[in-house]
N, C-alpha and C positions, 0 to 999 in steps of 0.2 A: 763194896759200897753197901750200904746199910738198905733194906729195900723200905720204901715209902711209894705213898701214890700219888701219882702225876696227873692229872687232869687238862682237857685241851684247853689250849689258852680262851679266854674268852675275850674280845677282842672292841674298841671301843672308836676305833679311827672314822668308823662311816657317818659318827655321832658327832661331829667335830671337837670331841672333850680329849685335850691336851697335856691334861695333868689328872694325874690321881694315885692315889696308893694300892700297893698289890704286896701279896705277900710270896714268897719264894721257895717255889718248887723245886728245882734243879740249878745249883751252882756248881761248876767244873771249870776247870785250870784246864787251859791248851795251850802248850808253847809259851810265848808271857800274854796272855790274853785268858781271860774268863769268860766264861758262855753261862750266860743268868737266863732262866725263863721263872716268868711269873703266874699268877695264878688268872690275872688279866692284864691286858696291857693297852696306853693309845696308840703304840707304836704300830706303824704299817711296815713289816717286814718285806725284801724283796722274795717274789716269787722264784723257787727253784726252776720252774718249768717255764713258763714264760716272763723271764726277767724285765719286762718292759717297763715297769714304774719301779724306782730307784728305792732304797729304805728308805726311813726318816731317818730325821737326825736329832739329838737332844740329850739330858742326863738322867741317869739313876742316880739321887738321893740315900747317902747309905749313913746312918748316924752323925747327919749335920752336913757331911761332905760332898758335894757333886762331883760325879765322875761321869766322864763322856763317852756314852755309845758309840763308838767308832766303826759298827755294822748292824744293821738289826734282820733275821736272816730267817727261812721257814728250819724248823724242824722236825721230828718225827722220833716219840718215844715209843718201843717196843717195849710194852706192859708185862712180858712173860718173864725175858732175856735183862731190862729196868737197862735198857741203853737208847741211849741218845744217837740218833742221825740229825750229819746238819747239812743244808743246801743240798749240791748234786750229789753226796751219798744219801738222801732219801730211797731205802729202797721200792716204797708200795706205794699206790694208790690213794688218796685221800678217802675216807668211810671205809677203810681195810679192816675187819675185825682184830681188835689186840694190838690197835697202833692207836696213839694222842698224838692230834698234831697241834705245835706249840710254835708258838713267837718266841725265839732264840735273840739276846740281845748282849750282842760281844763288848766285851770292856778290856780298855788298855790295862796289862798290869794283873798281876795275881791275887786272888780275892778269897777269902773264903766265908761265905755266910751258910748258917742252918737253915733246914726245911721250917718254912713258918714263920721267918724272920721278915717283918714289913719294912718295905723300900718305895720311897718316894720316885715315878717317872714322870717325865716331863720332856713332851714332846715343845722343839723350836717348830711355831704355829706357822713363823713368817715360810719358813723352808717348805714346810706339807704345802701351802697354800699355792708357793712359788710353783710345785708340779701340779697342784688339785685344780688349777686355773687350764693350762693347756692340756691336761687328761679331761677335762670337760669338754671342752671346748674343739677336742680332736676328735670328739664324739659326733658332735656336728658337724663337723667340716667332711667327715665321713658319709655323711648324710648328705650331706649339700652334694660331695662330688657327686655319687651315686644318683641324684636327681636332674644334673647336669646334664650324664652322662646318658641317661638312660634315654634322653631325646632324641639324640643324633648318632650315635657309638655302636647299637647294639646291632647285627644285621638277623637276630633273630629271638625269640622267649627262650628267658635261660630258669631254670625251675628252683634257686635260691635266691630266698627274697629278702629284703633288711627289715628294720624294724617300720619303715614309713610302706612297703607294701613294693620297694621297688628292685629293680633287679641290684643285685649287691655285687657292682665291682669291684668294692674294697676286700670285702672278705673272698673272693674268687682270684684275685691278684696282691694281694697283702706277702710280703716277706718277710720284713722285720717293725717292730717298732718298736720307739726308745722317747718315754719323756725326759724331759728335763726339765731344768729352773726355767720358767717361761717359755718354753716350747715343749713341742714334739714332731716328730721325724716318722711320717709312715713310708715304707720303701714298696713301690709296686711293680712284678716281676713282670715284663712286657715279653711271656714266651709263648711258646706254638700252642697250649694247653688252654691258654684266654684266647687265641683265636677260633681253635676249636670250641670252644664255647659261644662263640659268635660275636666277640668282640671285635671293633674294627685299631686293632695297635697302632697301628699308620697312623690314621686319621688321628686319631689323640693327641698323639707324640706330633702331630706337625699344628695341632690346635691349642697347644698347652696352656700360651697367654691369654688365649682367649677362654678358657674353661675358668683358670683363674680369677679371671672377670667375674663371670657369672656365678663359680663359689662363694666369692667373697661378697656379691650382691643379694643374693642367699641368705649367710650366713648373716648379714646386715639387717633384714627384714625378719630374720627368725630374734636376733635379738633386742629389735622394738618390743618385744611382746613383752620382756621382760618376767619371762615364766620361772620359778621353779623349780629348782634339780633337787630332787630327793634319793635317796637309799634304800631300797627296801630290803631288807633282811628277813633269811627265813631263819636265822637264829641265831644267836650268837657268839659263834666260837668262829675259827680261824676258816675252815673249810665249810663253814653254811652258805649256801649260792645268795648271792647279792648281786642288785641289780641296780642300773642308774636309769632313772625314769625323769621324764619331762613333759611337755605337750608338743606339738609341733602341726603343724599344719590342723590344728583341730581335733588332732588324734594323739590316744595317750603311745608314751613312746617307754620301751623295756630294753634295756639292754643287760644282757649277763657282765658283770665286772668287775672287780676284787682290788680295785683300786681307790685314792682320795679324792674327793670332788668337792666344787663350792655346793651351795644350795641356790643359789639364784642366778638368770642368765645376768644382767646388773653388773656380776662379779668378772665378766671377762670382758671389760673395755680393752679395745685395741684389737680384739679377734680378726687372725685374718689369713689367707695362705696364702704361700707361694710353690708353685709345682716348677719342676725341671729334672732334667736325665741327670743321671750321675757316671762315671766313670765306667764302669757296667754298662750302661743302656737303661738299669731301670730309671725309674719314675720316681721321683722323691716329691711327700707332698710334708714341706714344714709348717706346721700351725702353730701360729704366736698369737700370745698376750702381752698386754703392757704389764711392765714391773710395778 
């Protein structure tokens, strides 16, 4: 391979801009599939490490012809070695000296383009939006539990706190999460570990419908307000910490998050949860938006 220089993706998805031109870094043939990175992308690839928010979906524009991103995926270029890693063969760290980490965007079918060559991408808005509605809005619903909770649940001060000042059962019982088109699915592990921390498991688990209640009347008075959700970026390439910020109770609210969102509460009519055990014993709490 001929050595040129790769630069980390700079990245454009928190901005909500759906289209634009980039010109092309690395194009490689895998199997019958090509793996394109550009020099910027709107694409929001899926995360190696915590897979929670799905890629987008949309085309690269190549000399008049749309062709469809059938993956959009992180990668990781080694600057010494001029090799590409993609998803779980990431081998390092994000800010690893002598690693660029890049937006990989898989294409059906065998391609070959040169380093420098401009390609039109084009992210489908309707799809980002379909997950930037419940990744927002599972932000809050996160909050409302935890404010719920923190009334009657706790049988003592547990020393990690959320972004509203309160004790954070989400992130203390959190196992998996997975958005989707109009929802998302947090999974909370109901084991000896959150009792020992002074959670009351019982009590919850036999209160379910009614905690339900009171999130969802919550989450109903936080979006009267009609506030807000912005991005703050501390820069803009692929791994610069970003965060999803709002107001909430009066106070400004930060969360770390590498994911798409609306900008205003407005945009999630229908918000709302449903909590129940699943098969396991954990705790599922589904937060939906209308389509």
């Amino acid at each position: 391979m001929t050595a040129f220089q790769v630069s980390p993706t700079q990245v454009t998805f928190t901005q909500q801009i759906f289209q634009l031109t980039a010109k092309v870094q690395i194009c490689q043939q895998q199997a019958d599939t090509t793996l394109l990175v550009t020099d910027q992308t709107p694409f929001h690839p899926v995360s190696h490490i915590w897979p929670d928010h799905p890629a987008d979906k949309g085309t690269v524009t190549i000399d008049g012809q749309g062709i469809e991103v059938i993956d959009c995926l992180t990668g990781a270029w080694d600057v010494d070695n001029q090799q590409l890693y993609v998803g779980k063969a990431v081998p390092v760290k994000r800010d690893e000296p002598g690693w660029h980490f890049v937006v990989v965007h898989q294409l059906a079918g065998n391609i070959s383009l040169t380093t420098g060559t401009e390609v039109e991408l084009s992210v489908d808005a309707d799809y980002q939006q379909s997950l930037s509605r419940p990744h927002s809005g599972a932000h809050l619903s996160a909050l409302a539990l935890n404010k719920v909770l923190q009334q009657n649940f706790w049988r003592k001060e547990t020393g990690r706190l959320d972004a509203l000042g309160q004790y954070d059962f989400h992130s203390y019982a959190e196992e998996t999460s997975f958005v989707t088109p109009h929802a998302c699915i947090d999974t909370y592990r109901m084991g000896k570990t959150l009792k020992k921390r002074g959670f009351n498991n019982d009590d919850f688990v036999a209160a379910l419908a009614e905690v339900e209640v009171e999130v969802n009347a919550q989450l109903s008075e936080w979006l009267a307000t009609d506030q807000t959700i912005t991005m703050h970026r501390e820069g803009d390439t692929l791994t610069d910490s970003r965060y999803w910020q709002t107001q909430l109770d009066g106070k400004p609210i930060s969360i770390p998050c590498g994911g798409t969102h609306v900008v205003n509460m407005s945009e999630l009519k229908g918000l709302h949860i449903e909590l129940k055990r699943n098969e396991d014993g954990d705790v599922e709490m589904i937060t939906s938006t209308d389509k």
